[in-house]
N, C-alpha and C positions, 0 to 999 in steps of 0.2 A: 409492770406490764400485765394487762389481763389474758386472761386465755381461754380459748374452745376448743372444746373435743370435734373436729370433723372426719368422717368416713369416707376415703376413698376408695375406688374399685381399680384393681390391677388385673387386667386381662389373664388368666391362667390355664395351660393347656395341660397341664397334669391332673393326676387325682393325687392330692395334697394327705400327708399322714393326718389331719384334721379331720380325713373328711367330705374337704369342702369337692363336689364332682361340679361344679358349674364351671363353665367358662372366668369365670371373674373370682377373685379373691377380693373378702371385703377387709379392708386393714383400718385402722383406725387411729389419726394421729390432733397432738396436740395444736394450735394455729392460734397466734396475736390477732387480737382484732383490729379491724382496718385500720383503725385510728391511729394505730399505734405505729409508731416511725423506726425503723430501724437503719442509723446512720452509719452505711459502710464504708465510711470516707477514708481511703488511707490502708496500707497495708498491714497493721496491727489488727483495724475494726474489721477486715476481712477475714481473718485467720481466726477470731475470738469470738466474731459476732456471725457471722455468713451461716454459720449451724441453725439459729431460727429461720431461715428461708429454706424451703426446700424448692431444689435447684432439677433441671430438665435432668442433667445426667441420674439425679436423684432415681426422675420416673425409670430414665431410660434401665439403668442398672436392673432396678426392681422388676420390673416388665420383664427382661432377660434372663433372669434367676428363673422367673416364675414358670417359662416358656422355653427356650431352648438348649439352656445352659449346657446342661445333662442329655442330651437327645441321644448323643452316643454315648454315653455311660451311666453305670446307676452310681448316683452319689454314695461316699462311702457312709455305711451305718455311722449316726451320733457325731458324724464328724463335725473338728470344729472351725469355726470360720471367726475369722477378724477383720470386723469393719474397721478403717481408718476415715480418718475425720466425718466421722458417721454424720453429726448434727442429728435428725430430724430418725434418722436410722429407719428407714424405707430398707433398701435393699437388703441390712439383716434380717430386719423381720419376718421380710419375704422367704428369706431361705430359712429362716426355722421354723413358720409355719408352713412351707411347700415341701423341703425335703428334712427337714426334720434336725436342722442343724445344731448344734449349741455354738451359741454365739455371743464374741466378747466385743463390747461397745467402746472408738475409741474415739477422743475428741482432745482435742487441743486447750478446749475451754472447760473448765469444771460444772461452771453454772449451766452450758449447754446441755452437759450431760446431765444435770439434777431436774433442772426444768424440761427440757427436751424430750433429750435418749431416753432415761430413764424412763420419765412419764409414757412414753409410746409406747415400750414394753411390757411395761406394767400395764396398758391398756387392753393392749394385745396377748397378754393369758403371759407372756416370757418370763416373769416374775420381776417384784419390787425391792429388788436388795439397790442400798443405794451406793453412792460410789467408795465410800470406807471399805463395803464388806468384799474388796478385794483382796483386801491384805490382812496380812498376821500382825501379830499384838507388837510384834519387830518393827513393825512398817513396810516389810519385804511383799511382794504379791502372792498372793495363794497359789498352790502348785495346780495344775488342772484337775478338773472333778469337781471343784469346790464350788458350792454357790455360785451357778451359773444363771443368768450372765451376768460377765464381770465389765465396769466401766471404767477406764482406766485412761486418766487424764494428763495432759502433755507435750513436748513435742514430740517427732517423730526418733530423734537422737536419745531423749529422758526414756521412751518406750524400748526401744533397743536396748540401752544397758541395762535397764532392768528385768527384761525379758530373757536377757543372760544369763543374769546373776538366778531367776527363778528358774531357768532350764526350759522354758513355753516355745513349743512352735505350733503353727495351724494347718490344717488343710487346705482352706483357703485364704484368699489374702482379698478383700473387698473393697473399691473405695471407688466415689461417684465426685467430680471437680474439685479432683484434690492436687493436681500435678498444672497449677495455673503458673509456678513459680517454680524456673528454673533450677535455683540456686539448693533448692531443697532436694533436686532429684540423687543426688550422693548421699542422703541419710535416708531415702524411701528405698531403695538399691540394697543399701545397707542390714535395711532390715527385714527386706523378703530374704536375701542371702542366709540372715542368721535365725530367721523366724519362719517361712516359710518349709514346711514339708518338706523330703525330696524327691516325693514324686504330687507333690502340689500344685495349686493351679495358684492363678489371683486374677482376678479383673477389674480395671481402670476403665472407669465410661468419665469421657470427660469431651471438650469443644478439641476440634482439630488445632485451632490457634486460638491463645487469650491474650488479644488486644491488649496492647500496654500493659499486660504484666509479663510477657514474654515466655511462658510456657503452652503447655498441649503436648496431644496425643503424638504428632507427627516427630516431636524433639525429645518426649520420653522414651517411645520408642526405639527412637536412635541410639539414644545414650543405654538403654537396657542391654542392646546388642550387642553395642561393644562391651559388656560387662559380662560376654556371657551366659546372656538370657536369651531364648526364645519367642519372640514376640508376634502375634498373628491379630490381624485385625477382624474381630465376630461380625461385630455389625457399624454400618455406616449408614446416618440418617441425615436427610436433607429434607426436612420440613416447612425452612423459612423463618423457621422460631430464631436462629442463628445462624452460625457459621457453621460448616459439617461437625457432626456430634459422632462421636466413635465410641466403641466397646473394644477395649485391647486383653486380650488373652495372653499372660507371661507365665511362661515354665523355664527351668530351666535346662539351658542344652542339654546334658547327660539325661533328661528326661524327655522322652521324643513326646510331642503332642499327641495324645492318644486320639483327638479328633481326628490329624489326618491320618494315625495308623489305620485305625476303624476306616475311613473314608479309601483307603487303597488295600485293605482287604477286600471289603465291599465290590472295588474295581476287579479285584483278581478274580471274586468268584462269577462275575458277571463276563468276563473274557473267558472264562474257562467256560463257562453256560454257553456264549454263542459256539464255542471252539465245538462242542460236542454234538450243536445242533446242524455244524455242517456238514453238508453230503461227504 
C-alpha cells in the first residue's frame, strides 16, 4: 500500500504544553491513497484491518481530550495514558501533545502499529521506537519510564496477562470504536480492573448501537455497572453522519467522579452566595 502524510486540525480550547495558543491543534497523520481498497469483510478483517481507517469516534475522542476533558481538573503531571485499539492513534496524540501525557499505543495488529501508530508518532515529535523496543532481552515488557511510547501488540486478554506479570497500570484508559463487539466486553472490564489507576479515569467514544455486530455505548455501559464501575455519559452527538455517537466516562465506584464532585461544590458555593445575599 502506498502512503501520505496529511495534516489535520483538531479544534483546541487549551494552551497546550507545546505551545500551540490557537484554537486548533495541527496533528499530522499517515493516510492510503485513494486507490487503495481496504477490504473489511468479516470479523477478523475488522479487528486487524479497521486501524488504517480512521473512524468518527476517532475525531470525536480527540476533539474531547483536546477541549473539555480536564475542564474540572488539571490533568495529573507526566501522567500516563493507554490507548486501546489505537489504529491511526488520534486521541493519544492528542493528549500528549495537549496535556502532556506519556502515552502507550495499543493495537491488536502489529502491522497497524508499524505502519500506522508508530509512523503518527513519530510524525508528531512522540518519538520513533518501534514495537520491539517494549520489551527486555526476556520478551517481558519494560517496566514504566522506559522508552516511551510503548506499542504493544494483541488482544485485549494477551495485554492483561502481560500487564500483570509487568506490574503496569495507567492513569488513563483511551479508546475510540473499540466496544462494537459484545463478547469482548469481559476481557476490556477486565483490564481497566487490573490496569487502570485507582483513582483513574478511561474514556470510550464509540456509536450508541453497532448494527449487526451487536455492541455500543448503551450495552457497555450496562454491563460496566453491574461490574462495579461508574459510568457517565460526557457527550452525545447527533450529526447525521450515524447513529447517536457517545463519549462514556468510567471510574470506578469507590472513586466518586470528580466531575460531579467539582460540579456540586460549585452548587454549594453558589446556594451559600444567594443565602447570604438575602435580606
Amino acid at each position: 500500500a502506498e502512503w501520505r502524510l496529511k495534516k489535520i486540525l483538531i479544534p483546541c480550547t487549551r494552551t497546550c504544553p507545546n505551545g500551540n495558543q490557537s484554537n486548533e491543534l495541527e496533528v499530522t497523520i499517515v493516510q492510503r491513497n485513494h486507490r487503495d481498497h481496504i477490504n473489511l469483510e468479516g470479523r477478523l478483517a475488522v479487528d486487524t484491518k479497521s486501524g488504517s481507517v480512521v473512524w468518527d469516534g476517532g475525531f470525536d475522542l480527540a476533539q474531547f481530550l483536546a477541549g473539555r476533558a480536564f475542564q474540572h481538573q488539571q490533568p495529573k503531571s507526566g501522567m500516563r495514558v493507554l490507548e486501546l485499539g489505537a489504529g491511526h492513534g488520534l486521541p493519544g496524540i492528542v493528549a500528549a501533545l495537549c496535556h502532556g501525557a506519556r502515552v502507550d499505543f495499543h493495537d491488536r495488529s502489529p502491522e497497524v502499529l508499524q505502519t500506522v501508530t508508530a509512523a503518527n508518532a513519530a510524525a508528531n515529535g512522540l518519538g520513533s521506537c518501534g514495537i520491539a523496543s517494549q520489551r527486555k532481552d526476556d520478551g517481558s515488557l519494560q517496566s514504566q519510564g522506559q522508552a516511551p511510547p510503548r506499542f504493544l501488540a494483541g488482544d485485549w486478554s494477551k495485554l492483561h496477562a502481560e500487564a500483570e506479570v509487568a506490574g503496569l497500570s495507567w492513569d488513563a484508559i483511551i479508546a475510540a470504536e473499540a466496544i462494537y463487539r459484545p463478547e469482548t466486553y469481559a476481557d476490556l472490564a477486565a483490564l481497566m480492573d487490573r490496569c487502570l489507576a485507582p483513582a483513574g479515569v478511561a474514556w470510550f467514544a464509540g456509536k450508541r448501537f453497532y448494527f449487526g455486530c451487536g455492541g455500543g455505548t448503551a450495552s457497555f455501559a450496562s454491563f460496566l455497572r453491574d461490574r462495579g464501575f461508574r459510568v457517565d455519559t460526557e457527550v452525545a452527538i447527533e450529526d447525521g453522519r450515524s447513529n447517536v455517537r457517545e463519549i462514556l466516562r468510567v471510574v470506578r465506584e469507590g472513586h466518586l467522579n470528580t466531575h460531579n464532585a467539582k460540579e456540586d461544590e460549585l452548587e454549594q458555593q453558589e446556594q451559600q452566595q444567594r443565602q447570604r445575599q438575602q435580606p
